[in-house]
C-alpha positions as CSV (number, residue, x, y, z in Angstrom):
1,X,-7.4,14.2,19.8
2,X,-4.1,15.4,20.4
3,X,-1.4,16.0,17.7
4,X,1.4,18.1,16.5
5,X,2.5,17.6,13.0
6,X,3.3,14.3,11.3
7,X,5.8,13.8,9.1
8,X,4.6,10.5,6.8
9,X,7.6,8.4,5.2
10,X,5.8,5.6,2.6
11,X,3.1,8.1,1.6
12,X,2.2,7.1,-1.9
13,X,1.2,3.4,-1.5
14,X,-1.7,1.1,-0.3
15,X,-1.1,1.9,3.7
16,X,0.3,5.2,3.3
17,X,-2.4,6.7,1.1
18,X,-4.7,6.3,3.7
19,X,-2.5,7.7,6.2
20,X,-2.2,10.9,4.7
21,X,-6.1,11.2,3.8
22,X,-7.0,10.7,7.4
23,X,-4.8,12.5,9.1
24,X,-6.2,15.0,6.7
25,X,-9.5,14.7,7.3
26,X,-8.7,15.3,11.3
27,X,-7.1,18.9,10.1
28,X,-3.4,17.6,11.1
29,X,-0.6,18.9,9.6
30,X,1.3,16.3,7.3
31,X,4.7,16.4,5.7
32,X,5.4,14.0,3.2
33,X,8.5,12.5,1.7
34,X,7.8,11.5,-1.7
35,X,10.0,10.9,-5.3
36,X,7.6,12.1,-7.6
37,X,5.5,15.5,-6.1
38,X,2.9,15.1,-8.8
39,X,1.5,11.6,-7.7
40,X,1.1,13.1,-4.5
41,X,-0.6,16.1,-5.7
42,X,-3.3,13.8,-7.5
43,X,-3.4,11.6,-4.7
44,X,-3.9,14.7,-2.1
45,X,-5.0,17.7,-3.9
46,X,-4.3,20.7,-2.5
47,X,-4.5,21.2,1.1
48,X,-3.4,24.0,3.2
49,X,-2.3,21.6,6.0
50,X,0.1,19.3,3.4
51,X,3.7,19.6,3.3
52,X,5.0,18.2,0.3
53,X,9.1,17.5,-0.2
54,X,10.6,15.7,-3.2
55,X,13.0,13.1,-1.8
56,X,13.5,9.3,-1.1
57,X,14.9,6.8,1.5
58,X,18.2,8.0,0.6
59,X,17.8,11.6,0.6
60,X,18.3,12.2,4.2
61,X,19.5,15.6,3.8
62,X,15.8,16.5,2.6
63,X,14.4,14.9,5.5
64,X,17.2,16.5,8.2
65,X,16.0,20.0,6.5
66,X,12.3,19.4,7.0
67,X,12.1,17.0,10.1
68,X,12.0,19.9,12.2
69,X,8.8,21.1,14.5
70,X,7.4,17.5,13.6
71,X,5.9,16.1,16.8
72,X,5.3,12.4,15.1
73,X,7.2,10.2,12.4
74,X,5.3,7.7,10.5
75,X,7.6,5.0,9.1
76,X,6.8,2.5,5.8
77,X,10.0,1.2,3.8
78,X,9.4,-1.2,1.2
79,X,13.0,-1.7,0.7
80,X,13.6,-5.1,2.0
81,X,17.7,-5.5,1.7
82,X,18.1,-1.6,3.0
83,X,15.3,-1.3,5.7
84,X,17.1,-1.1,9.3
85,X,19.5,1.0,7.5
86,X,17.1,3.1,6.5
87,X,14.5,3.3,9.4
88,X,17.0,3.7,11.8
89,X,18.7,6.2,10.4
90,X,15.4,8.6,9.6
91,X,14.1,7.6,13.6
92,X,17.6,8.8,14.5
93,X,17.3,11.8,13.3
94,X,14.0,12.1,14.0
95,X,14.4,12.1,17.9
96,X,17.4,14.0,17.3
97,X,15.0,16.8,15.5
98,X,12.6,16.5,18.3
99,X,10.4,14.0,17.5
100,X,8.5,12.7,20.1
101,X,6.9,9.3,18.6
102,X,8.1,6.9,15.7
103,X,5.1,4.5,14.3
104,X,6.3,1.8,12.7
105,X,4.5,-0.8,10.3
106,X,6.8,-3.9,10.8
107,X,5.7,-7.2,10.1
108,X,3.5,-9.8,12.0
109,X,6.3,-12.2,11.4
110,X,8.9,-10.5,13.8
111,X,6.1,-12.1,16.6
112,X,7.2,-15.6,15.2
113,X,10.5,-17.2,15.3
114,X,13.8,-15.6,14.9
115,X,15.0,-14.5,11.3
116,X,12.3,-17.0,9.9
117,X,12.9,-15.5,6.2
118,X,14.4,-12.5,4.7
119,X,11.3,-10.1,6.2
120,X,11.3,-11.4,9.5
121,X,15.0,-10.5,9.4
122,X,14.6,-6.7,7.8
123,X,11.6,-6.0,10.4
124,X,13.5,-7.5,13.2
125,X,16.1,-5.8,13.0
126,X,14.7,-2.4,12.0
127,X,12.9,-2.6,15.5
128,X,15.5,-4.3,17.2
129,X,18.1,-0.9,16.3
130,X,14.7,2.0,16.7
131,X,14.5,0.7,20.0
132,X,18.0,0.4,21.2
133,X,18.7,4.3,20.4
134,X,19.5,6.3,23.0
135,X,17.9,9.2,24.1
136,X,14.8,8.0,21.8
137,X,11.1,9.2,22.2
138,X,8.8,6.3,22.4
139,X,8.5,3.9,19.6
140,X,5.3,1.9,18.3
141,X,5.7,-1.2,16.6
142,X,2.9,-2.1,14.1
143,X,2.8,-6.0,13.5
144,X,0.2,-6.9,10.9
145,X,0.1,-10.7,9.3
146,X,-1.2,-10.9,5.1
147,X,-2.7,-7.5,3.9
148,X,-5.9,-8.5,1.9
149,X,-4.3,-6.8,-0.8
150,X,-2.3,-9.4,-1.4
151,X,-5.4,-10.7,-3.6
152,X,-3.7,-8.5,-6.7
153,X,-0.8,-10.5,-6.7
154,X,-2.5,-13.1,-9.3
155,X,-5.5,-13.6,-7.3
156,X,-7.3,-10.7,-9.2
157,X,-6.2,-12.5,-12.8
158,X,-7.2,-15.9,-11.7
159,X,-10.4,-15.1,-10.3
160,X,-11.2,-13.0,-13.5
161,X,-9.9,-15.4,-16.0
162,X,-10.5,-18.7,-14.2
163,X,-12.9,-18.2,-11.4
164,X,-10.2,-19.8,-8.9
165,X,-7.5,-18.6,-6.6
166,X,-4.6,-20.6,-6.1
167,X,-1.9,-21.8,-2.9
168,X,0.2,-24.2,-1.9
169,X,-1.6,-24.3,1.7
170,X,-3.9,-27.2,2.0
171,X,-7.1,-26.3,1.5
172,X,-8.3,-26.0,5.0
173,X,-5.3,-24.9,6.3
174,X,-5.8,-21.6,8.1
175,X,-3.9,-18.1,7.5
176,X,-4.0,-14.6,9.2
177,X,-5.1,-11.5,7.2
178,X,-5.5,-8.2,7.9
179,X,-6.9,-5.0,6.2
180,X,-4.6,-2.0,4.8
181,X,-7.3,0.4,5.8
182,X,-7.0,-1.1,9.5
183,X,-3.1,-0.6,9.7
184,X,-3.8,3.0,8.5
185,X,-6.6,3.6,10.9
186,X,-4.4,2.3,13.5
187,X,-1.5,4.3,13.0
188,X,-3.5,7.6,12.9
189,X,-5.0,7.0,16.0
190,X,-1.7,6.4,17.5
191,X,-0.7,9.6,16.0
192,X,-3.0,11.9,17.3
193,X,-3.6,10.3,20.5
194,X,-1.1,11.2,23.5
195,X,2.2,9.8,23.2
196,X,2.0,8.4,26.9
197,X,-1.4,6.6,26.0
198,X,0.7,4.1,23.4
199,X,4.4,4.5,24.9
200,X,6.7,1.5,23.5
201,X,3.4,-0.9,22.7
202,X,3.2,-3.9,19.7
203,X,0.4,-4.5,18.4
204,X,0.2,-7.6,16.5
205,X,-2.6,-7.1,13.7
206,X,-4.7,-9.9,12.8
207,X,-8.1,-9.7,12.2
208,X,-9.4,-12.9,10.4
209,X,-7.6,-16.3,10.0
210,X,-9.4,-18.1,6.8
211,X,-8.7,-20.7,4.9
212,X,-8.3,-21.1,1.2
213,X,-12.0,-22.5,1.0
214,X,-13.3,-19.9,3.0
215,X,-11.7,-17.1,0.7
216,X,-13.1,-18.5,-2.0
217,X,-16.5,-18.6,-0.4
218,X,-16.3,-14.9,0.6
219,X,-15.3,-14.0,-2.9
220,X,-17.6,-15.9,-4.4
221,X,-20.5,-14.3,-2.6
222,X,-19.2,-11.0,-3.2
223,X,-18.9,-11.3,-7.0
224,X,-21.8,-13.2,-7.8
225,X,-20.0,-16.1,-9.6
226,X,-18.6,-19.4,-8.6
227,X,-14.8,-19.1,-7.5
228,X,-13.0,-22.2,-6.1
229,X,-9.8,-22.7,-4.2
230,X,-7.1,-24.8,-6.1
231,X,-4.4,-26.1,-4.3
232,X,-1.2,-26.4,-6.1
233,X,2.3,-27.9,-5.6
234,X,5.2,-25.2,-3.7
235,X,7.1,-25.2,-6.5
236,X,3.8,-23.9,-9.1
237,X,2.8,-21.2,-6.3
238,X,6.4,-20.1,-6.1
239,X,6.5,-19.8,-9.2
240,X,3.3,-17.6,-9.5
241,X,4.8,-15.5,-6.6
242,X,8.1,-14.8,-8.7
243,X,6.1,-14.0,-12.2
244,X,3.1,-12.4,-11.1
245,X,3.8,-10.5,-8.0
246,X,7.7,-10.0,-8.8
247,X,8.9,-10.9,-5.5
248,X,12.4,-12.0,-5.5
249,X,13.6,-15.4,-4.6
250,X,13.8,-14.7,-0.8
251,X,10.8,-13.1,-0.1
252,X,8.2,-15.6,-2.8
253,X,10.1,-18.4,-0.3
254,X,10.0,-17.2,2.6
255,X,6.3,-16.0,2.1
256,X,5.8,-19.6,1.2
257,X,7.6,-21.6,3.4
258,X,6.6,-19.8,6.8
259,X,4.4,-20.5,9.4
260,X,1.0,-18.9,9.2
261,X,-0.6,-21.1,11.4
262,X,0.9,-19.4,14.8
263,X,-1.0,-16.3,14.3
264,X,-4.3,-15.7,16.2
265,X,-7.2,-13.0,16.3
266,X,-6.0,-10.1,18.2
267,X,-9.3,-9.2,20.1
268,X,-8.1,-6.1,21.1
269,X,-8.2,-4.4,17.8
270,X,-11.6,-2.7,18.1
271,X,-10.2,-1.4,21.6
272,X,-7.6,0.3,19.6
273,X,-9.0,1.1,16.1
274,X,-12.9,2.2,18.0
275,X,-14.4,0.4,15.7
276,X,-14.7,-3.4,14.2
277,X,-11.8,-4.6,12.3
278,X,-13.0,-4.6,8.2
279,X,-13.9,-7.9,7.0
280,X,-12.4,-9.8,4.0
281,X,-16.2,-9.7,2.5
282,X,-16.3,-5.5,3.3
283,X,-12.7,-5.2,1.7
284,X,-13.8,-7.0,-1.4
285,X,-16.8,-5.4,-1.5
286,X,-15.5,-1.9,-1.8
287,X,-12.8,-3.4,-4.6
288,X,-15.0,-6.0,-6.7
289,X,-14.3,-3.8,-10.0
290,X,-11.0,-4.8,-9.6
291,X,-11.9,-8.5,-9.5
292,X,-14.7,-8.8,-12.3
């Protein structure tokens, strides 16, 4: 392991969390950008190694003042409609400040066709303008496909309530997940292993490609009770998208209408993570209260 100290944009949520905690645990020195100090603080404790500044994606003077002696930048931005804006500007100054290595979690959709939907757009061009800086350090490009997490955006009440999940994807029909906890474990290997070793890579992040009815299976083994795949028409799943996970209108469409049929395994993962991916049956296990 070889590190200087990370500074962690997109702390507080279900990729950054981890993040933090690992690079943690490894005895790295983290700075953290965060709007409300006291989540972090319950999310963190106090730890000698943990940098904590109050400040969001539009606060660049807080980040220009603390960027400084940070050896690694560790992007997340939610913010669909403002992300190149906003990542390009905090990578700038980053490798302005010194920074030596920007690592990125895109979107596995910037490895399919060009500005498929609103994401596809915001990722592409947030690595499209990281990349094209000049004078840059090097730049790693995180590409996963569906986070199983995605199960809490009306998964979690239909399961509970109903004992089914619901799509508009034909029953069989195949799509590529991935696990949060394997996007964080990437990313902190990247950051605390040599620059040189990961340089400009991509790495697409798929892990399992299932199908409604084999989701249902898996979840239905995990919680002990019969759970069955419904499909249901575009405009009904659209709809759940929009009420339940309060997507707007681009992204619940755009989510819906792509193609998650191009995406395969990515083999390599276990090279890269140095360990097995986690399964969609060892996700659920670990988060079956949230399901029962």
């Amino acid at each position: 392991m070889t590190s200087g100290k990370v500074y962690v944009l997109g702390a507080t949520g279900g990729v950054g969390t981890p993040v933090v905690k690992e690079l943690l645990e490894k005895g790295i020195s983290t700075t953290i950008l965060v709007r409300d100090p006291s989540k972090a603080h319950k999310l963190f404790g106090e730890n000698d190694n943990l940098t904590v500044i109050k400040g969001d994606y539009t606060d660049f003077d807080a980040f220009k003042n603390s960027i400084g002696g940070h050896e690694r930048l560790f992007l997340l931005v939610r913010d669909i409609d403002g992300m190149p804006k906003i990542k390009i500007a905090f990578s700038k100054i980053g490798y302005e400040a010194g920074v030596k290595q920007v690592v990125d979690v895109s979107s596995g959709s910037v490895s399919g066709s060009w500005r498929q939907n609103v994401v596809t757009a915001a990722h592409y061009y947030s690595e499209k303008g990281i990349y094209e800086l000049p004078n840059r350090g090097y730049y790693v490009a995180l590409r996963p496909t569906a986070f199983f997490t995605n199960h809490f955006f009306g998964d979690d009440k239909t399961i509970r309530f109903k004992g089914i999940i619901t799509g508009a994807q034909e029953l069989d029909s195949k799509s590529a997940w991935i696990s949060p906890n394997d996007i964080a474990h990437l990313a902190v290997n990247i950051l605390t292993e040599p620059v040189e070793q990961h340089a400009d890579m991509v790495y697409d992040m798929t892990s399992q490609r299932l199908s409604g009815n084999e989701r249902a299976t898996i979840i239905s083994r995990v919680l002990g009770k019969d759970v069955k795949y419904v499909q249901v028409p575009f405009e009904q799943a659209y709809k759940n998208f929009i009420d339940f996970a309060h997507l707007p209108h681009s992204m619940a469409y755009g989510i819906l209408d792509g193609d998650a049929g191009i995406f395969n395994v990515n083999q390599g993962l276990s090279t890269v993570l140095h360990r097995e991916p986690e399964t969609l049956e060892q996700w659920l296990t670990s988060n079956k209260d949230a399901f029962a």
